[in-house]
C-alpha positions in Angstrom: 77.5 120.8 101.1 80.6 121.5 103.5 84.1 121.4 103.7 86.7 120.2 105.8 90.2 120.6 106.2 92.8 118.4 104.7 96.5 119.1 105.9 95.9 122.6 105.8 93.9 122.6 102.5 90.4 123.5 102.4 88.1 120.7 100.7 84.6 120.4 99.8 82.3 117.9 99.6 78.5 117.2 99.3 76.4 114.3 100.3 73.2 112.7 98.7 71.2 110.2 99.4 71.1 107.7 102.7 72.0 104.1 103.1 75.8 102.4 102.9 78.0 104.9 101.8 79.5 105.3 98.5 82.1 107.5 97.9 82.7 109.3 94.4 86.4 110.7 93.2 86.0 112.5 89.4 88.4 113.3 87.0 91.3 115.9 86.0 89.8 119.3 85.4 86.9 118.2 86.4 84.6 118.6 90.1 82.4 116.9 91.5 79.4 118.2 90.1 80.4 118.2 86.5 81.3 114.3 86.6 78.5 113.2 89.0 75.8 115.6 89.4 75.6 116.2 85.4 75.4 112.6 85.0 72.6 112.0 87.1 75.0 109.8 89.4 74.0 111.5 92.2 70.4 110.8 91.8 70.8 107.5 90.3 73.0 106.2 93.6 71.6 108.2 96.1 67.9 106.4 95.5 70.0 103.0 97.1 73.2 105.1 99.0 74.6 107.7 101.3 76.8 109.1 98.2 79.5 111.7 99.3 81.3 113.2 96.8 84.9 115.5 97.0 86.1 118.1 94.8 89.7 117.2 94.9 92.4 119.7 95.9 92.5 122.1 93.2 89.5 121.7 91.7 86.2 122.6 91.9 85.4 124.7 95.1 88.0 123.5 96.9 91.1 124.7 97.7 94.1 125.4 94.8 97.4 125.4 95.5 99.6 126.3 93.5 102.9 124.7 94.4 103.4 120.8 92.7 104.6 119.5 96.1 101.0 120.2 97.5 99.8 117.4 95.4 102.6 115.0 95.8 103.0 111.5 96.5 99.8 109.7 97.9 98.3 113.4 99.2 95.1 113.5 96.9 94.1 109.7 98.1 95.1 110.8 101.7 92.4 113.7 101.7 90.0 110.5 100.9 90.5 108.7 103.8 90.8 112.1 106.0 86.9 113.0 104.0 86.0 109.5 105.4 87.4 110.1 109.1 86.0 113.6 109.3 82.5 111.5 108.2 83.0 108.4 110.5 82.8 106.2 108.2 85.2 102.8 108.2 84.6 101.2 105.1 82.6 102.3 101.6 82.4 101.6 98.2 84.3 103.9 96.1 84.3 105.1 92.2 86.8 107.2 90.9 86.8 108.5 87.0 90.6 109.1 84.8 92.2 110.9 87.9 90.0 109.9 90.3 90.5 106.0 89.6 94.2 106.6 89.7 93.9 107.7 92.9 91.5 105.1 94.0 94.4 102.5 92.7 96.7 104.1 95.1 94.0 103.4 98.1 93.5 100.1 96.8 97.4 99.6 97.3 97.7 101.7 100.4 94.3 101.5 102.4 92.3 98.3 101.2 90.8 97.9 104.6 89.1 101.2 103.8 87.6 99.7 100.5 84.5 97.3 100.6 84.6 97.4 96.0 86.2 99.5 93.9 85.1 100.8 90.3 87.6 102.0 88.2 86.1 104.3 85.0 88.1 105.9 82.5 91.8 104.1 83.1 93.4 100.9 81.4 96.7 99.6 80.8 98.4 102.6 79.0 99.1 103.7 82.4 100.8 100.9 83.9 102.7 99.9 81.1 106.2 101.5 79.5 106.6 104.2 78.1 104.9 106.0 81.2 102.3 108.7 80.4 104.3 112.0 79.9 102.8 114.9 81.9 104.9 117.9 80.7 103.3 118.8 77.3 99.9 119.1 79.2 101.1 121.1 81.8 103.2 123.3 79.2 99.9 123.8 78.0 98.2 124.8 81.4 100.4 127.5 81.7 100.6 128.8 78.3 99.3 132.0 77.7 97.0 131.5 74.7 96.0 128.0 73.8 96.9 129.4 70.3 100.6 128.5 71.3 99.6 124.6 72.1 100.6 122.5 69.5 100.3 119.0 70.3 96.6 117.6 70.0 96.3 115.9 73.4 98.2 118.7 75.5 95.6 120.8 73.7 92.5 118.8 74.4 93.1 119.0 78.4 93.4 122.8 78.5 90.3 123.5 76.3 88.5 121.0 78.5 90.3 122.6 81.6 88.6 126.1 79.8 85.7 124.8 79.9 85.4 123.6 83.5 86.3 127.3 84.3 89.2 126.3 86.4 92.3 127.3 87.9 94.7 126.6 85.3 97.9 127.1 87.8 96.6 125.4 90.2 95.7 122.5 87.3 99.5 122.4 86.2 100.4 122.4 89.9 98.7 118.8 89.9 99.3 117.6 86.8 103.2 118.5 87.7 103.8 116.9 91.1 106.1 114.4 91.9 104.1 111.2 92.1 104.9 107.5 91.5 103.4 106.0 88.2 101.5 102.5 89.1 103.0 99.9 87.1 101.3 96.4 86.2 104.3 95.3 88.4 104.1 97.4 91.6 99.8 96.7 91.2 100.3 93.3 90.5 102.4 92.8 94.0 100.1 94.3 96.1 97.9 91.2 95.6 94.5 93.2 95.8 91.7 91.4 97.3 88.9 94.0 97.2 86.5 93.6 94.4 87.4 95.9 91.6 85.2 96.1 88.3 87.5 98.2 85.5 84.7 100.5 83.1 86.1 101.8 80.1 84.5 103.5 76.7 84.6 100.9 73.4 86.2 104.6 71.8 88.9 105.5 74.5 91.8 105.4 73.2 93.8 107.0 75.3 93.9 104.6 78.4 94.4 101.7 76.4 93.1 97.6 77.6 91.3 97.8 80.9 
């Protein structure tokens, strides 16, 4: 368990496990722990792998900003590839969960000479297909003052799951608010991705759509 710093932000990590590394990036409101270590991931991979696993910026035990430009652009896939220089390591396998596989897409686009396979969990084509996934009711929702005042079912869901994970809830609407570019089919589909990628997604998911 350590951290290292990431453009100024403090981020932690943990490893588990020796062997070919394997590089684990979890979900929205969630850390590392809570979608890997809960799940017995870390014991199931780290019996074959070196498994290194991030909480990303504002999550977990890492550090929260609070300003939306702190998690703009590419900057959550960049502190991947910094957690992989500070580690040495070239190339890995790589699974990344809701969030975390939309930021593995972006490394996909941006870094594939980083990437030796991708998995994908929790994503599908209701993200890279019109209309694009609107982010403002759930980050109304962060920053409401009583979920009592959230109306709308999915805006809803994230906060009381955001509760739950006892996390920062500005820093939370700080991410879910940045100014990043949606990945359409399009823009993916030009890239002309040659890593191996397997797309895993729940037969009851409905809100990611086809894989």
């Amino acid at each position: 368990m350590a951290y290292y710093d990431s453009d100024g932000v403090q981020i932690y990590f943990e490893e588990h496990g020796k062997g070919e590394p394997v590089l684990l990036v979890h979900g929205f409101a969630s850390r590392a722990e809570h979608n890997w270590g809960a799940m017995n991931w870390f014991t199931t991979l780290g019996a074959h792998y070196r498994v290194v696993a991030l909480d990303c910026r504002g999550h977990g035990k890492s550090g929260k900003p609070h300003d939306p430009a702190a998690y703009g652009g590419e900057t959550m896939g960049d502190d991947v590839i910094r957690l992989m220089d500070h580690l040495g390591i070239k190339r890995t396998l790589i699974m990344g969960y809701s969030m975390g596989a939309r930021i593995v897409t972006g490394l996909l686009m941006m870094h594939p000479g980083r990437l030796r396979g991708a998995v994908l969990g929790g994503i599908g084509a209701a993200t890279a297909s019109a209309p694009i996934f609107d982010r403002k009711p759930i980050v109304d929702a962060l920053l409401a003052e009583n979920i009592s005042t959230v109306k709308e079912q999915r805006a809803r869901d994230f906060r009381q799951f955001a509760e739950a994970t006892s996390n920062d809830l500005k820093a939370l609407a700080a991410c879910m608010g940045s100014n990043r570019e949606d990945f359409t089919a399009e823009r993916i589909a030009a890239q002309k991705i040659r890593v191996p990628v397997m797309i895993v997604i729940g037969t009851k998911d409905l809100l990611v759509g086809n894989p």
